[in-house]
C-alpha positions in Angstrom: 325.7 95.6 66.3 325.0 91.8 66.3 321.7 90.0 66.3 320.8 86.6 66.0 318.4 86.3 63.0 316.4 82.7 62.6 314.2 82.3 59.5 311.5 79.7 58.6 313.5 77.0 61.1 312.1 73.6 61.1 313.8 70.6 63.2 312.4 66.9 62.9 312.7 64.2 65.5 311.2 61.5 63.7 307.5 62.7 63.4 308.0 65.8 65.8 308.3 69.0 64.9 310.1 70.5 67.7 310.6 73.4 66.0 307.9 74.6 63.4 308.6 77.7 60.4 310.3 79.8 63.5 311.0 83.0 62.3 312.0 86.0 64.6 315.2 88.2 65.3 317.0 88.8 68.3 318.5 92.4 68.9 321.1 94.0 70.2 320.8 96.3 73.1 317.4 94.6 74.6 317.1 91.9 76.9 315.1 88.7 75.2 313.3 86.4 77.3 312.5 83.4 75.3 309.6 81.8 76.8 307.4 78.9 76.5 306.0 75.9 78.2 308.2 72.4 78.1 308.4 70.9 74.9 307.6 74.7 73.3 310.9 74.5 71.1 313.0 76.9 73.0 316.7 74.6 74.1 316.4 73.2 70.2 316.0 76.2 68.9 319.0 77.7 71.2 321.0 74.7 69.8 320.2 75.3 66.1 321.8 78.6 66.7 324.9 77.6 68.1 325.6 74.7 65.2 324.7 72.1 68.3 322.0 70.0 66.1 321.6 71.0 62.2 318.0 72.6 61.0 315.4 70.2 59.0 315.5 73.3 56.7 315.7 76.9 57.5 318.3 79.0 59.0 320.0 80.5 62.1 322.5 83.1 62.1 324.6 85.2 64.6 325.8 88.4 62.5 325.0 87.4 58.9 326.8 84.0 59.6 326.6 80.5 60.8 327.8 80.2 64.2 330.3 77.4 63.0 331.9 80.0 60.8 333.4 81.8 63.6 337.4 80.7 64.1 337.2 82.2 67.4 333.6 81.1 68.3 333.4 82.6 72.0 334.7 86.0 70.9 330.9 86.0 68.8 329.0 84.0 71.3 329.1 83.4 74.9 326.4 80.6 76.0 325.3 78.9 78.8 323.5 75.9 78.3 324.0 73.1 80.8 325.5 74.2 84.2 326.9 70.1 84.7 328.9 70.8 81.6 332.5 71.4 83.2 335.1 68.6 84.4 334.3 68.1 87.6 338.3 66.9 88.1 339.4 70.8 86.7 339.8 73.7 88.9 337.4 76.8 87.7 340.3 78.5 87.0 341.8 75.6 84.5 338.1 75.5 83.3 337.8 78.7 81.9 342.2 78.9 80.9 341.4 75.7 78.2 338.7 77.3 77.0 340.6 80.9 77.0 343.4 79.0 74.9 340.9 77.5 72.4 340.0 80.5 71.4 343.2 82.9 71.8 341.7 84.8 74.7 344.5 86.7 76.8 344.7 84.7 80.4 344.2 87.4 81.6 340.9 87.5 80.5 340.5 84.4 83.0 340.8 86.3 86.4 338.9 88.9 85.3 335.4 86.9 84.6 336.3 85.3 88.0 335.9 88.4 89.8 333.2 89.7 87.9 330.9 86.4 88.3 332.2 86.4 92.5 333.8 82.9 92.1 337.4 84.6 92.1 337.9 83.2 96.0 336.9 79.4 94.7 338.9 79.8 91.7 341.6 76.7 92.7 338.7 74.7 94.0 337.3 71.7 91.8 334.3 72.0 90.1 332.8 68.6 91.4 333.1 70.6 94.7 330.7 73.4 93.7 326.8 73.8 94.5 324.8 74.4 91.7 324.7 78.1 92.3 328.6 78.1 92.0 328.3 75.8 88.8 326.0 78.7 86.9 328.3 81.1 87.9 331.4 79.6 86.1 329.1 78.6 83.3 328.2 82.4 83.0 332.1 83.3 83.4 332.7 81.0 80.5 330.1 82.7 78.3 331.3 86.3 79.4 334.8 84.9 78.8 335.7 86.1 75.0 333.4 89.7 75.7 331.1 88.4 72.8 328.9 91.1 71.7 325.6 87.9 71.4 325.1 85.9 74.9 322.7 83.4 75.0 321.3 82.2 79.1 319.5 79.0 79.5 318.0 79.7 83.1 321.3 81.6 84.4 319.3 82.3 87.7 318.6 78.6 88.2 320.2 77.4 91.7 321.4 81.1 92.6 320.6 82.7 96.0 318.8 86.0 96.7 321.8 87.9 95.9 322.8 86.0 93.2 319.4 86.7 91.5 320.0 90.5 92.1 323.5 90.2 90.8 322.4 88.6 87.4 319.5 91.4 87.0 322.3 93.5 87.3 324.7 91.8 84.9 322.1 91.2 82.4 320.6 95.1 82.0 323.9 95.9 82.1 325.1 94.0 79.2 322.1 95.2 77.4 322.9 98.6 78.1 326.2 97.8 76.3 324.4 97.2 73.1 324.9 93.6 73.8 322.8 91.3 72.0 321.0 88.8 75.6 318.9 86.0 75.2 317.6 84.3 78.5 315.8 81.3 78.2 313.5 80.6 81.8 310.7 79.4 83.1 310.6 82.0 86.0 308.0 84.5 85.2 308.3 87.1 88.0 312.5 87.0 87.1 311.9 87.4 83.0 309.6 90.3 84.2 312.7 91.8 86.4 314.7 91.6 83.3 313.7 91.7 80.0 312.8 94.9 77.9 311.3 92.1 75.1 309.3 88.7 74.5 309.4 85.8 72.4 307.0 83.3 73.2 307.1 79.6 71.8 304.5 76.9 71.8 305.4 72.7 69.8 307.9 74.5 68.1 305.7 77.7 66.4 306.1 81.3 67.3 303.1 82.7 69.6 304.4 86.7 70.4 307.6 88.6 69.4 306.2 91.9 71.6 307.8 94.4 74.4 306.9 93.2 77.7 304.4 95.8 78.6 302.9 95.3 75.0 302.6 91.6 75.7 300.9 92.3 78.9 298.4 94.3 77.4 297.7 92.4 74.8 297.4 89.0 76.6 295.4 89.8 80.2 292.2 90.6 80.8 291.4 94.0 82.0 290.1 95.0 85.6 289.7 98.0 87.9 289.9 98.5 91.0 287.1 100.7 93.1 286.0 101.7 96.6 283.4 104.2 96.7 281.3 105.6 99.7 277.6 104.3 98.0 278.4 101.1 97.1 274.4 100.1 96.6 274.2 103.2 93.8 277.7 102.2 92.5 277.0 98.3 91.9 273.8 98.7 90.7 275.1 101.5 87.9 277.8 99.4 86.9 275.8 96.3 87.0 273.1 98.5 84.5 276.2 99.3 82.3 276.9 95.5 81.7 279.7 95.3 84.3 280.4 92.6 86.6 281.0 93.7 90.1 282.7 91.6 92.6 282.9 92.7 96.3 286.2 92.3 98.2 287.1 91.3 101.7 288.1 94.9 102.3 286.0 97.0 100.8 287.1 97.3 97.6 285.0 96.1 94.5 286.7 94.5 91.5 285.5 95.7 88.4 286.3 92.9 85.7 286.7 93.2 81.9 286.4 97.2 82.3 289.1 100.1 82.4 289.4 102.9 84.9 288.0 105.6 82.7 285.1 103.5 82.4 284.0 102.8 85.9 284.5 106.4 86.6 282.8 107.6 83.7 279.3 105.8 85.4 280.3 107.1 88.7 280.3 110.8 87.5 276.7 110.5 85.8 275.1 108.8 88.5 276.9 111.4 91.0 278.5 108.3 93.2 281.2 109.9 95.2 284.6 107.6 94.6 287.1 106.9 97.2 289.5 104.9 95.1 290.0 104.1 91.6 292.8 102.4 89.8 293.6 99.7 86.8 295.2 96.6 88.4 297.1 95.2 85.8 298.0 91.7 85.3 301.9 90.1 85.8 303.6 88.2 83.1 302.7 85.3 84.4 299.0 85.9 84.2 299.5 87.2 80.4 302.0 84.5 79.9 299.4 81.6 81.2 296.6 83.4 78.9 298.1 82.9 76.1 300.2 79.5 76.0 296.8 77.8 78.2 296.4 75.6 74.8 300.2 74.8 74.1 301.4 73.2 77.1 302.5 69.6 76.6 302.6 68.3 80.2 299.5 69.6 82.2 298.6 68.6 85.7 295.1 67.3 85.7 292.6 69.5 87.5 292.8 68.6 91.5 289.8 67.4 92.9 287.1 69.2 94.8 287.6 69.3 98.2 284.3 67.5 98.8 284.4 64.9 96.6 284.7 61.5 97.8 289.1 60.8 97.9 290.5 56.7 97.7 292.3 55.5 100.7 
């Protein structure tokens, strides 16, 4: 099995630290989803990796080695970084042929990603012909190319249609499943959720969570329940005794925040309030994933104005 190990990795830009003392592993068999807001350190750190830019000090390894010591780089590694990167002039096919020769991959090798990434019909097309959804496909053929055991995504779902989201779910759990080492870079909370069994969360370059998914959630959102009862008067006003706060819904239900269901129907039972509904409503990702990088985010839009405050013409 082969994981990507980075330890106490530090890259200057001048007086920037755009990445800060990053520590962390990626493992095999797991899909990674390496979050954080712009600026947070996660393309540098992607880079560092794959001998792109060189480490202020530190290291970053792919199986016990630098990536540059690999012969046959794309049988350890298969990246996507930048969709634009192909010849626009070359055909997918020749695409992904000079890259199979570079590395001694059998041709093939070639037809097969075609038809596994759909683009096998467009393979004698040029690339400046493709939409952008086309142009991450062939950037995922080329990293699937040399069957690498380590792939590394920068948004592969970027520009992809409905089905091509589905399909890269798909491909990702599956290479997981294959004890596959994936790393998806994204912004897209509700698709990292879709996708990835763990987290690891960047903010100017430092290292916020390394956590499962479902431990990250927990750990980062603010509890709340869920309640309808048929005495809401004796329900509100034992909660409100308890130290709850109690906020009524538009249909019906109450929303208990900052307590846990056990709780709220712990005070039901000793004040005998019959309960109609009880349940925790847990928080998405992107609720958690807000929580916790609110202070690290290096472009913010300002707050918008109140609807009835005065506006220039």
């Amino acid at each position: 099995m082969t994981s990507i190990d980075v330890k106490d990795l530090t890259k200057r830009y001048g007086a920037t630290r755009a990445v800060d003392g990053l520590t962390c592993r990626f493992e095999p068999g797991r899909v990674t989803g390496f979050l954080g807001p712009n600026g947070a350190g996660k393309s540098t750190t992607m880079r560092l990796v794959l001998g792109l830019d060189r480490p202020t000090s530190g290291t970053a390894t792919v199986g016990g080695r630098p990536y540059a010591a690999y012969g046959e780089p794309l049988r350890a590694v298969g990246a996507l970084l930048d969709a634009q990167a192909a010849h626009g002039s070359r055909t997918a096919r020749d695409h992904l042929r000079l890259l199979a020769v570079s590395n001694r991959i059998p041709d093939r090798r070639v037809d097969e990603v075609l038809q596994d990434t759909g683009l096998a019909p467009a393979a004698g097309r040029r690339v400046k012909t493709f939409s952008l959804g086309m142009r991450q496909r062939l950037g995922i053929a080329a990293a699937l190319l040399g069957d690498p055991p380590v792939l590394m995504l920068d948004e592969p779902a970027n520009g992809l249609d409905p089905e091509g989201i589905v399909w890269i779910r798909r491909l990702l759990r599956r290479l997981a499943d294959e004890g596959r080492t994936v790393l998806v870079s994204s912004h897209l909370m509700n698709e990292t959720a879709a996708f990835a069994d763990h987290l690891v969360v960047l903010a100017r370059g430092r290292l916020l969570a390394d956590l499962p998914v479902e431990d990250f959630i927990d750990r980062y959102s603010h509890p709340r329940v869920r309640v309808r009862t048929g005495d809401p008067v004796r329900l509100r006003a034992a909660l409100r005794a308890a130290g709850h706060t109690v906020e009524e819904g538009a249909d019906g239900r109450w929303t208990v925040e900052g307590a846990r269901a056990e709780e709220v129907g712990a005070v039901a039972a000793r004040e005998g309030v019959p309960v109609l509904e009880l349940a925790d409503e847990r928080a998405s990702l992107e609720q958690a994933y807000l929580a916790l990088t609110a202070g690290g985010t290096e472009f913010a839009a300002a707050p918008s104005p109140s609807p009835t405050a005065p506006q220039e013409v």
